[in-house]
C-alpha positions in Angstrom: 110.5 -71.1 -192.1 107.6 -72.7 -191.2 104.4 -70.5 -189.9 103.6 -70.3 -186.4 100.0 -72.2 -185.6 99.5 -69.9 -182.5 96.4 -71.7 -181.2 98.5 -74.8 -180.7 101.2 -72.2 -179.4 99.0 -71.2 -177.0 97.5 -74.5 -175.7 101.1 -75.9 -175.1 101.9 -72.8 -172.8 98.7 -72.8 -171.3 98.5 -76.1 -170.2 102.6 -76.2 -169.0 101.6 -73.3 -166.7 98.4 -75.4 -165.5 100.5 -78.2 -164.3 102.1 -75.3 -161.8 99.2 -74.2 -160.9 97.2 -77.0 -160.2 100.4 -78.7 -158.5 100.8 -74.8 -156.6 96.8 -74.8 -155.7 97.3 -78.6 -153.7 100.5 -77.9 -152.7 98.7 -74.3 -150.6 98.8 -74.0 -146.9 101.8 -75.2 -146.1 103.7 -71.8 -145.7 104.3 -72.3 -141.8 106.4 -76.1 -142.6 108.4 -74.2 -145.1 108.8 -71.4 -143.0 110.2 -74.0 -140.2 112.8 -75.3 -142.1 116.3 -74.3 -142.0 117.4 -73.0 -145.6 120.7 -74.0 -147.2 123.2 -71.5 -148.4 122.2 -69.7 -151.4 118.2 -69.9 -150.7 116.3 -67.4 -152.8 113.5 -65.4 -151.6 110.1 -67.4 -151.7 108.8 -64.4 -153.8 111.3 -65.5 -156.5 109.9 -69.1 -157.1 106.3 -68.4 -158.9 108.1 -66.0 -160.7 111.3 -68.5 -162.1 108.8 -71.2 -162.2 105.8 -69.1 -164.4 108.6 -68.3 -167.1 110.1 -72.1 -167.2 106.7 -73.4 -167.6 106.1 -71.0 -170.7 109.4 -72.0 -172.4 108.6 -75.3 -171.5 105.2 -75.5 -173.4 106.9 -73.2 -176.3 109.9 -76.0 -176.4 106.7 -78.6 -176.7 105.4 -76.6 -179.3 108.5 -76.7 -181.6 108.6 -80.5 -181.0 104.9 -81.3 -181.6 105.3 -79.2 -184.4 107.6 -81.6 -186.6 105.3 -83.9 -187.8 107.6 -85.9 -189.6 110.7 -86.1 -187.2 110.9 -89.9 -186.2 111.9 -89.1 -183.0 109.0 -86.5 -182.2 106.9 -89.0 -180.3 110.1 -90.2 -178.3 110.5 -86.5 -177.2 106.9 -85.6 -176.6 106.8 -88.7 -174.0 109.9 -87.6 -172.2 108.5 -84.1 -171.9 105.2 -85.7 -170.3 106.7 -88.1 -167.9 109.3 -85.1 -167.0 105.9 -82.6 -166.4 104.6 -85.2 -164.5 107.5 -86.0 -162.0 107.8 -81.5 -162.0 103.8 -81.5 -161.0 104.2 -83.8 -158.1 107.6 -82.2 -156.5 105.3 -79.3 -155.0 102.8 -82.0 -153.4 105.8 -84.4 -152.2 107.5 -81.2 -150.4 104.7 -79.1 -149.1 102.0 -81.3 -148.9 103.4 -84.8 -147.4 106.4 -82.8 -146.1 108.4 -85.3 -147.1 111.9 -84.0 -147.4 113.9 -87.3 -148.5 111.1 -88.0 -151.5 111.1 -84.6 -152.5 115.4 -84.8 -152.6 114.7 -87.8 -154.6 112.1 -86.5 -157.1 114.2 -83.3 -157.5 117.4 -85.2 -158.5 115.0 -87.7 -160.8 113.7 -84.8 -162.2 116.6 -83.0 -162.9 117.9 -86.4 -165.3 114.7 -86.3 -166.7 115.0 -82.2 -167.6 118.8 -83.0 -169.3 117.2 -86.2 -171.1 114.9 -83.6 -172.4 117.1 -81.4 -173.7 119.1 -84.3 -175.5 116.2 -85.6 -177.2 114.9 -82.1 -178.0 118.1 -81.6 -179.7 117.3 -84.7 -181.9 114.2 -83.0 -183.4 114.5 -79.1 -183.1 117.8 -77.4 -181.6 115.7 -74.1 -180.3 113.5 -76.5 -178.5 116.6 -77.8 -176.4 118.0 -74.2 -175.7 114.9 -73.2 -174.7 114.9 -75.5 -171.8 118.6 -74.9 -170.6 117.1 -72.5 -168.0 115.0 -75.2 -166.7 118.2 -77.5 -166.8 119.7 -75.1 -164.5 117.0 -74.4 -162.3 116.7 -77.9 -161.7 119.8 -78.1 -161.1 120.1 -75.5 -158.7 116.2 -77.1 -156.9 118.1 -80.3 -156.4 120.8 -78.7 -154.4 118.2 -77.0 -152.4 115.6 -80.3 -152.1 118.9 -82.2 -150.8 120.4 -79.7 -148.7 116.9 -79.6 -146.7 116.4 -82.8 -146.2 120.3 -82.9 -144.8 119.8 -79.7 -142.8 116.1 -80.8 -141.6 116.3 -84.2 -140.8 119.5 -83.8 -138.6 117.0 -81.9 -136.1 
């Protein structure tokens, strides 16, 4: 079993939960357009997001960890890219919903991201299996955000 380098750990985490924040932080002040909106079926409590979202983003930067952390895996770089362009596409939902208010980009970036989340998992699996269970949550949150992202913009843009 290899050992644990936990200041790499903890950089990985820490800087998967940075890219919520910072995407939370210039996504702020928009509470009054998503409290306009007309929810779809099966809507969760606001209160519920930062919480789902803070523990994805930790077992998303743990899953990262695991990758990064076989050196010699041939497909580790492959992986590591996917993660970023995935974490990117994830930083700018927030801004794209909240902040333009655009509901049709923000359908469309939820659906591209949840692709990008199972392409994740698959190439995760290719290096490290834990790393591509860890992320199964995310998989399904995504999922469940691109059900909600498209059933605003049908619900909202009908008005």
């Amino acid at each position: 079993m290899k050992k644990v380098k936990w200041s790499d750990l903890i950089i990985f985490i820490v800087s998967a939960e940075l890219v919520g924040v910072v995407s939370a932080l210039l996504s702020r002040g928009y509470s009054d357009f998503f409290d306009s909106l007309t929810k779809p079926p099966l809507s969760p409590p606001a209160a519920l997001f930062p919480i789902v979202w803070a523990v994805l983003y930790a077992l998303m930067g743990w899953s990262a960890y695991l990758i990064y952390s076989n050196e010699h895996d041939p497909n580790r770089s492959k992986a590591l890219i996917v993660y970023a362009v995935q974490l990117a596409v994830n930083f700018s939902w927030s801004i794209i919903f909240f902040r333009f208010q655009n509901l049709g980009a923000a359908a469309f970036t939820a659906v591209l991201l949840s692709i990008l989340v199972a392409l994740m998992v698959i190439v995760f699996r290719k290096v490290n299996r834990k790393a591509a269970l860890l992320n199964i949550p995310y998989l399904l949150w995504s999922l469940f955000a691109s059900y909600l992202a498209i059933a605003n913009f049908i619900l909202n843009t009908q008005k």
